[in-house]
Each structure stands twice: as structure tokens, then as C-alpha cells.
C-alpha positions in Angstrom: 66.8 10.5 -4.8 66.3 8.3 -2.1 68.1 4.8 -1.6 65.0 2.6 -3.9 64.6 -0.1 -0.8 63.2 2.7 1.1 59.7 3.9 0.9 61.1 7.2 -0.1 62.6 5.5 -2.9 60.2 3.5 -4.2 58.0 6.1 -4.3 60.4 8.4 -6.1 60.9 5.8 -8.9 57.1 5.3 -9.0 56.6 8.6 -9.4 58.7 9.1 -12.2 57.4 5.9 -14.1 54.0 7.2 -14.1 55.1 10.7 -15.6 57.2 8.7 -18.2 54.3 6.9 -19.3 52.0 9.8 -19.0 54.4 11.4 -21.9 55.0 8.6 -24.1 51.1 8.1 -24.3 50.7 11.6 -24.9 53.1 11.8 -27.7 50.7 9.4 -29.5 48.5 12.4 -29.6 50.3 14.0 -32.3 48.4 17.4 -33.3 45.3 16.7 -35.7 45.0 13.1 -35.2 42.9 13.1 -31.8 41.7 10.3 -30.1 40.4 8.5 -32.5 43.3 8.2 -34.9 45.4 6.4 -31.9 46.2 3.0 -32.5 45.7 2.0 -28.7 47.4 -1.0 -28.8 50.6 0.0 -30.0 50.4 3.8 -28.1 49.7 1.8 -24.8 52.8 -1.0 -25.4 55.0 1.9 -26.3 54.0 3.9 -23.2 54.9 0.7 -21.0 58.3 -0.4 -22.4 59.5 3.5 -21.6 57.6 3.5 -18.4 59.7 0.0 -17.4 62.8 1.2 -18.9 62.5 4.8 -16.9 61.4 2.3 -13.4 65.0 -0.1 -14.5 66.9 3.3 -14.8 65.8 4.3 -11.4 66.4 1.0 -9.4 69.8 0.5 -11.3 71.3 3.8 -9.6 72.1 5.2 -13.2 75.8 4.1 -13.1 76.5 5.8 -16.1 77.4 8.9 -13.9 73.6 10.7 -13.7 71.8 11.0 -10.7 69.6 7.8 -9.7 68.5 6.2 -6.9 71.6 6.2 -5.5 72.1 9.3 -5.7 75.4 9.5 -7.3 76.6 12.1 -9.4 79.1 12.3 -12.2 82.6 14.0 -10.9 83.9 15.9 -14.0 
């Protein structure tokens, strides 16, 4: 990924916030419920704490040894 202060990497991490909220909000659509069985409110708060936790993970580089936005790798 691209350094997150460049255009390239902002949108990189933007890119991969939206998908992560696209998934948590679709894992409120469990099979058989539908839409109208969604609590909204709570599907929609979930959906945005992961999608600002996956944006956080991005900017902070991932310096747990994954690849970030710093693009480092893990040397094992």
C-alpha cells in the first residue's frame, strides 16, 4: 500500500473502509431475516465502529508485522 499522506494512500485506506463496512452491514442480513428484520440502528453503528477500526488499522501502518500503509511486512 501506499505511504497514507499520499493520495494513493488515502485512497487505498478509503477504499478498504468502505468494503469493511459494506461486509459488516451485510452480515446483519443473516439468511431468512431480510430487510425488515434488521435492527438499523444497531446494524449501522456496528458497520461503522469496524469500518473506523479497519480506516485506524490502515493509517497506523499495521505494526503488528502485517502489511499496512507502510507497507511493511513481517520478516519470519
Amino acid at each position: 500500500m501506499a505511504d497514507i499522506f499520499s493520495l494513493d494512500g488515502l485512497t487505498e485506506a478509503a477504499k478498504r473502509t468502505v468494503r469493511t463496512f459494506a461486509q459488516a452491514l451485510a452480515s446483519f442480513l443473516g439468511v431468512g431475516s431480510g430487510l425488515a428484520g434488521v435492527d438499523w440502528k444497531v446494524a449501522l453503528g456496528a458497520a461503522g465502529g469496524a469500518a473506523l477500526l479497519s480506516f485506524l488499522h490502515a493509517v497506523s501502518g499495521d505494526v503488528s508485522g502485517g502489511s499496512g500503509a507502510s507497507g511493511r511486512h513481517a520478516v519470519t
